[in-house]
C-alpha positions in Angstrom: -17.8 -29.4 19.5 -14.9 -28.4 17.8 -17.0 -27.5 14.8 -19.2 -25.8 17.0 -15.8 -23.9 18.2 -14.7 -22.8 15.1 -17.7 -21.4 13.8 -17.7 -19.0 16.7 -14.6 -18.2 16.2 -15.4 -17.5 12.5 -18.2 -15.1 13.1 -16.0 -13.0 15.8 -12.9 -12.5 13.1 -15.6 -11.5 11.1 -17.5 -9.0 13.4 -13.7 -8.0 14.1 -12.7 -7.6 10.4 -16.1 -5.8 9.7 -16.1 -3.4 12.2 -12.2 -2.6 11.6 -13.3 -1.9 8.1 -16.2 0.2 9.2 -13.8 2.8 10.7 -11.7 2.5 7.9 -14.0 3.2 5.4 -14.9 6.6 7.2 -11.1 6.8 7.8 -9.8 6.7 4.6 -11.9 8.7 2.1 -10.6 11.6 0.6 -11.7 14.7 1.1 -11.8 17.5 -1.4 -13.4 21.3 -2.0 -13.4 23.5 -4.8 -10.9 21.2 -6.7 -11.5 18.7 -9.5 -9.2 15.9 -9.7 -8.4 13.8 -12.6 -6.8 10.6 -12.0 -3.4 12.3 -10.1 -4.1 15.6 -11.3 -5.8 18.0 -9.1 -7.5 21.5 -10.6 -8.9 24.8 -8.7 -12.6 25.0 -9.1 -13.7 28.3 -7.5 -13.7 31.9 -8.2 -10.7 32.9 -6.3 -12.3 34.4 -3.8 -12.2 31.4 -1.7 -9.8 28.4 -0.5 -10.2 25.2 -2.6 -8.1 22.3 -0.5 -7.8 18.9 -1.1 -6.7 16.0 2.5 -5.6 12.3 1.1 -7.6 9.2 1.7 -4.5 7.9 4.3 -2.5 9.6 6.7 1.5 9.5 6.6 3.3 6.2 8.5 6.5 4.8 9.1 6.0 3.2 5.8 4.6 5.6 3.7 6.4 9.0 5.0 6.6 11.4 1.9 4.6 12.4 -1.0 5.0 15.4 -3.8 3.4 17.9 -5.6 4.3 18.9 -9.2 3.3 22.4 -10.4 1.8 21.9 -13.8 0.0 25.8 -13.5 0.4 28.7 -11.2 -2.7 30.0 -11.9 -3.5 33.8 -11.8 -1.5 33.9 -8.5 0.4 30.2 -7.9 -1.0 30.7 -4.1 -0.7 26.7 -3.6 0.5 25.3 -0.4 1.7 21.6 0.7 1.7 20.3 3.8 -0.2 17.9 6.8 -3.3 18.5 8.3 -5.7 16.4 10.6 -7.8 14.2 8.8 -10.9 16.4 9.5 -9.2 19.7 8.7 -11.6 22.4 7.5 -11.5 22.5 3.5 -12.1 26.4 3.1 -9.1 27.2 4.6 -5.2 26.9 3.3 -2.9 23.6 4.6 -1.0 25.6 7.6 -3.7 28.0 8.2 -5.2 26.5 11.5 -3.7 24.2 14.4 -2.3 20.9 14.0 -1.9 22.1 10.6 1.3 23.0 8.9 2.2 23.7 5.2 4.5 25.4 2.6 3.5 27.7 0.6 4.9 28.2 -2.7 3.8 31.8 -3.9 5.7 33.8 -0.9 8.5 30.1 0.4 6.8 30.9 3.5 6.4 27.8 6.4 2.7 28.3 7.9 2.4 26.2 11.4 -1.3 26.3 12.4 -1.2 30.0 11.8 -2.4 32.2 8.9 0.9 34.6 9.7 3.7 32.8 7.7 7.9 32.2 8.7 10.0 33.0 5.8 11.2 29.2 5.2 13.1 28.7 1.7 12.6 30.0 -1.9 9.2 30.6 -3.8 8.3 27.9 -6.7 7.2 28.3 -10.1 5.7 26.1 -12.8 7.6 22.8 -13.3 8.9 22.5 -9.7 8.1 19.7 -7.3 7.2 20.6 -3.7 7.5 17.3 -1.2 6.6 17.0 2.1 7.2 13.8 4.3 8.0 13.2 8.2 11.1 11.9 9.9 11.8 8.1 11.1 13.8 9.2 14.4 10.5 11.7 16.0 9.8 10.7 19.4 8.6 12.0 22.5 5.0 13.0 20.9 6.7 15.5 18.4 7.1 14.6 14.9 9.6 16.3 12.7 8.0 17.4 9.3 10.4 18.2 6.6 9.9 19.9 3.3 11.6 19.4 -0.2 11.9 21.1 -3.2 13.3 19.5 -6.5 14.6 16.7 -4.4 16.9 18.9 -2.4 15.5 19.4 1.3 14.7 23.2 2.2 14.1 23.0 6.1 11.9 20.8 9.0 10.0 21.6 11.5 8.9 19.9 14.9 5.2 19.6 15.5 3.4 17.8 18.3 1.3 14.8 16.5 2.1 11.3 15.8 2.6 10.5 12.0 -1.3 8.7 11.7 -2.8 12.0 12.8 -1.4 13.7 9.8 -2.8 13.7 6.1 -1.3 15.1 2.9 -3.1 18.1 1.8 -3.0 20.8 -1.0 -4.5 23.9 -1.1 -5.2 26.3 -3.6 -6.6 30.0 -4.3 -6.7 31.2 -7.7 -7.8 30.7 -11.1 -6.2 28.3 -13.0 -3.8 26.3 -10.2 -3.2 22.8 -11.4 -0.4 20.3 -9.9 0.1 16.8 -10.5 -0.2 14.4 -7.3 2.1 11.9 -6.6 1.3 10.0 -3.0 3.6 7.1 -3.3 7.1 9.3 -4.2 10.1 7.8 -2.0 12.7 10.0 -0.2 16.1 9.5 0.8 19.0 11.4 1.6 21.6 11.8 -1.4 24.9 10.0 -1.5 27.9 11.0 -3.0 27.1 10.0 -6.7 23.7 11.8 -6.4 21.6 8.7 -6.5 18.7 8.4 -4.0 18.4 5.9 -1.7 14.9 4.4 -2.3 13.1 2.3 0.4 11.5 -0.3 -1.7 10.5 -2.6 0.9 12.2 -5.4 -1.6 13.2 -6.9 2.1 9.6 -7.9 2.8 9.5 -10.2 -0.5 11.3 -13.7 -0.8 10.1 -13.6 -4.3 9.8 -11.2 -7.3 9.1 -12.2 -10.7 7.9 -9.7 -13.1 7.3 -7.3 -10.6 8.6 -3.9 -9.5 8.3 -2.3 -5.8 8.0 1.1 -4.9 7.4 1.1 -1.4 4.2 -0.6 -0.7 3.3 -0.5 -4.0 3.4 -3.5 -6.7 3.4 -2.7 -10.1 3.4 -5.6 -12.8 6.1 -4.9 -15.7 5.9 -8.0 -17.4 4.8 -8.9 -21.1 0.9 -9.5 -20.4 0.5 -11.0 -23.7 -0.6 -15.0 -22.3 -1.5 -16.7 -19.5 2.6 -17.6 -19.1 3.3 -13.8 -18.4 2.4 -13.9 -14.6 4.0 -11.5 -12.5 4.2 -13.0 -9.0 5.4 -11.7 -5.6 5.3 -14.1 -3.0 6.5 -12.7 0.7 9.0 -13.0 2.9 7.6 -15.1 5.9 5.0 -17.2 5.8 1.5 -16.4 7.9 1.6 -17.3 11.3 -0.8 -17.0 14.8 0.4 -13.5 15.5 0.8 -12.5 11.7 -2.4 -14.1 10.3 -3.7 -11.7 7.4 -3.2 -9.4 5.2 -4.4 -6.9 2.4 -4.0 -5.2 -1.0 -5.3 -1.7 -2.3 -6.1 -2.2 -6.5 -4.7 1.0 -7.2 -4.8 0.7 -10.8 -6.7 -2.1 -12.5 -5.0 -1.9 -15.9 -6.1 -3.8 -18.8 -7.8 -6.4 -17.6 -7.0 -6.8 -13.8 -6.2 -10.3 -14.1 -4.9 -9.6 -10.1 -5.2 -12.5 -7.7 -4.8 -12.6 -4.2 -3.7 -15.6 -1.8 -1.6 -18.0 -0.1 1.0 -20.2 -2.0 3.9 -23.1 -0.5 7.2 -21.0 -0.7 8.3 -23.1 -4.1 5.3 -22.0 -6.0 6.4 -21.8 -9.9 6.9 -18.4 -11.0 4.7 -18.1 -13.8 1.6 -19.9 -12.3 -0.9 -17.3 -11.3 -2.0 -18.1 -7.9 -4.3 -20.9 -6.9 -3.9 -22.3 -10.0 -1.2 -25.4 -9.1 -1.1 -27.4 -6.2 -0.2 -25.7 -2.5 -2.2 -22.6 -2.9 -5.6 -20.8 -2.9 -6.3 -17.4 -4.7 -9.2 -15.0 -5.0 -9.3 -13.8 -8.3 -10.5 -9.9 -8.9 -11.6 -9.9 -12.6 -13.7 -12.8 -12.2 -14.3 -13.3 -8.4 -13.8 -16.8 -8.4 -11.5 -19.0 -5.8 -9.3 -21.2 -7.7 -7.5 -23.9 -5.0 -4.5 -25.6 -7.1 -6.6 -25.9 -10.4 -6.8 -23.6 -13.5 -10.4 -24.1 -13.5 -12.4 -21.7 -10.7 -15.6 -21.9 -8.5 -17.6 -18.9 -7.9 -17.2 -17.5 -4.8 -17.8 -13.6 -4.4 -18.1 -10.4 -6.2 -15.2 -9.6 -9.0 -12.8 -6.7 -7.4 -12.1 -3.0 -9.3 -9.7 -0.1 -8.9 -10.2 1.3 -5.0 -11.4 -2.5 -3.9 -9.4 -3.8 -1.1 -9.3 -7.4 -1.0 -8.1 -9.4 2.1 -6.6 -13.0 3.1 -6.1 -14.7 6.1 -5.9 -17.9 8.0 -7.9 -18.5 11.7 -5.7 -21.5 12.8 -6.6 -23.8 15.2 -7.4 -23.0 18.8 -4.9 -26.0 19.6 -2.5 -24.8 16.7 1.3 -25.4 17.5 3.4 -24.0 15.6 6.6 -25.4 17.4 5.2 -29.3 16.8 6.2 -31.2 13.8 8.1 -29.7 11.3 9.8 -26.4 11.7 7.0 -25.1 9.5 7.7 -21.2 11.8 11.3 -21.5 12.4 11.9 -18.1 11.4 16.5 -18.6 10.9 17.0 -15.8 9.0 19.5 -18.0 7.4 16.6 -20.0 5.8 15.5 -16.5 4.4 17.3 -14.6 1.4 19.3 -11.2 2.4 17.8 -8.2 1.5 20.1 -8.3 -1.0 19.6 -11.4 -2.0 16.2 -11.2 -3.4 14.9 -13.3 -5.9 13.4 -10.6 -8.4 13.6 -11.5 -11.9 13.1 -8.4 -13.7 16.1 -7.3 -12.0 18.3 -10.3 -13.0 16.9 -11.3 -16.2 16.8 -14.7 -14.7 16.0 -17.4 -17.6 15.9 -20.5 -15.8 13.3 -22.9 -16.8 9.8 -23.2 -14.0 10.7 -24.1 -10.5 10.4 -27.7 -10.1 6.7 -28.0 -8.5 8.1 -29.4 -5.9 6.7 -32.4 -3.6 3.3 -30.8 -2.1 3.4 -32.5 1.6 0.6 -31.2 3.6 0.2 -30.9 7.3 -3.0 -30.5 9.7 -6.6 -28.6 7.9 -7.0 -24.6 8.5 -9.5 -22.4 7.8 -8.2 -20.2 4.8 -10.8 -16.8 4.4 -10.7 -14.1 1.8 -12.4 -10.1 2.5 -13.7 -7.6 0.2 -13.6 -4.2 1.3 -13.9 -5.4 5.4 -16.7 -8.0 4.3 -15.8 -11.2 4.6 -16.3 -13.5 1.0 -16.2 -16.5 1.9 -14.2 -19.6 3.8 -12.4 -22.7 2.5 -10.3 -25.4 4.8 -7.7 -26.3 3.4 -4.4 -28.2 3.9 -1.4 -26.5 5.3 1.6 -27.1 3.1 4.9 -27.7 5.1 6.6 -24.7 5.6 3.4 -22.8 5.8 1.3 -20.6 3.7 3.4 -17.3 2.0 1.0 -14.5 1.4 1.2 -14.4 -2.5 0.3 -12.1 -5.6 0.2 -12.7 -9.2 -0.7 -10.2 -12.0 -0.7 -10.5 -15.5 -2.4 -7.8 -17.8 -0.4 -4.2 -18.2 -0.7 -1.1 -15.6 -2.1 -3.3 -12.8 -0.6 -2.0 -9.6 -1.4 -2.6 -5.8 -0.8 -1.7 -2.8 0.0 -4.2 -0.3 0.0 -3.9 3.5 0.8 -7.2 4.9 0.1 -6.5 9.0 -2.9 -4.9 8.3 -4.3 -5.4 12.5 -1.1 -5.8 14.2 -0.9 -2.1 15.2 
């Protein structure tokens, strides 16, 4: 019966997980008109005559509030705007143009808010100058507070009535010639005294770091990538739990070889073991789509992963599950957890220490461990659940892989 149980259960996390990713996949596609875009470059394709705009694949959120816009070419008339529309915003017309729209414009440093009459708002830009756009933490009461940058020094906000996942980056253009680099994962902070930014880097949500920088959601390996010993791994801060049972990565750049795996690890997992490849964890590997489960050696289990792929991981625990029975394997003491400050990365702190002892690999009660591809699931594997849980965990190891990692994916 209880067999019979959890295969129910099984299929409805999957009929959730698919149709979650069925809105999503409509949800985030970008959209683009009369533009060509080359990697993070975008170019005006049309006669000048009419609008070329381009609306990002994701909206803004609390986590990802700011992006920016580099002018590499005015064009014939440098008539390129930045702003936020609605995710289903009409391409042939300018960012700010039309309601629930609103946008800078860089050839007049006029503010257009859902109107094609522009506010004078700050100073015009030229070639070489970087136009951001990002919304506030503190907006409440249904209005968001949109403010604009330029160069990294703020030039004025605005108060519109949406909430931050209604609104989408855009960029708009209107002459021949226009070109501007695009950078959707730039960080904004307010200055301090020595001029230094202060950078979200979301370093709080990892309890381990080796070889690996964070820019906001974003992972980026910046290790050797010459062996299999040059493993960059980021394992996170709390282990998966009943309320916090999955989560997801973005490849947003496959680099060499995208030797990228995706999984759960115990919290002492050694640093330079990709994983699923020692004891106490399961991985799903991208450039090979196999499931390795604490050996080197892997079984096939789905289809390999590319750049765009999002791959997912989770745990459906037992209907019985408690998680205040035995050992304190969810006793979430933030004393048991490093500070903010106190995290382990070791790119930062050039930390030579020999491999993590492998620790003793004591296992508690069976749970169903399942991996996603792009809101399908892969496959299933039960498996044993190490004491102290299973850490959502990451390894890389071949140069200019990067990913972007949401790690409560369904929780809001």
């Amino acid at each position: 019966m209880d067999d019979i149980n959890l295969h129910y259960r099984f299929l409805n996390w999957r009929r959730r997980i698919r149709e979650i990713r069925e809105v999503r996949a409509v949800r985030y596609r970008e959209r683009l008109k009369r533009m060509l875009r080359d990697g993070d470059v975008l170019r005006y394709h049309g006669n000048s005559d009419e609008v070329g705009c381009f609306v990002a694949a994701r909206p803004l959120s609390r986590r990802n509030r700011y992006f920016e816009v580099t002018i590499i070419d005015t064009g014939v008339r440098g008539m390129i705007a930045v702003g936020l529309v609605p995710q289903l915003y009409k391409l042939d017309h300018q960012p700010g143009w039309l309601p629930q729209s609103v946008a800078f414009h860089a050839d007049d440093g006029k503010l257009y808010n859902g109107n094609t009459v522009g506010q004078q708002f700050g100073p015009k830009c030229c070639r070489g100058d970087r136009i951001g756009c990002g919304i506030s933490l503190d907006s409440d009461d249904g209005q968001l507070t949109v403010f604009f940058t330029k160069n990294g020094k703020e030039v004025g906000s605005v108060e519109v009535p949406a909430s931050p996942e209604a609104l989408y980056p855009a960029v708009g253009m209107h002459s021949l010639g226009e070109e501007v680099l695009l950078d959707l994962n730039a960080e904004w902070g307010m200055e301090e005294d020595d001029g230094q930014m202060i950078v979200d880097s979301h370093e709080e949500d990892w309890g381990r770091l080796h070889d690996i920088k964070v820019t906001g959601m974003l992972l980026e390996y910046v290790g050797k990538g010459k062996s299999i010993v040059d493993v960059g791994l980021a394992q996170a801060r709390r282990p998966l739990n009943t309320r916090f049972h999955y989560y997801e990565l973005e490849i947003t750049d496959a680099g060499e070889k995208c030797y990228i795996a995706l999984g759960l690890a115990r919290r002492d997992y050694p640093k330079n073991r990709h994983p699923g490849w020692s004891r106490g964890s399961i991985a799903y590997h991208a450039d090979d789509g196999k499931l390795f489960q604490g050996s080197g050696v892997g079984d096939a289990f789905g289809p390999r992963c590319f750049e765009g792929d999002i791959m997912g991981c989770g745990i459906m625990f037992p209907r019985d599950f408690n998680p205040d029975a035995g050992d304190d394997i969810y006793d979430w003491d933030l004393d048991m957890f490093p500070k903010p400050s106190e995290v382990q990365n070791d790119l930062y702190a050039n930390n030579d220490d020999e491999e993590e002892d492998e620790g003793e690999d004591l296992e508690g009660r069976k749970v169903m461990v399942f991996f996603t591809r792009n809101g399908k699931v892969v496959g299933r594997r039960e498996v044993a659940l190490p004491v102290g849980g299973f850490y959502p965990t990451i390894g890389m190891m071949s140069s200019g892989e990067k990913v972007r990692v949401d790690l409560h994916p369904l929780s809001g």
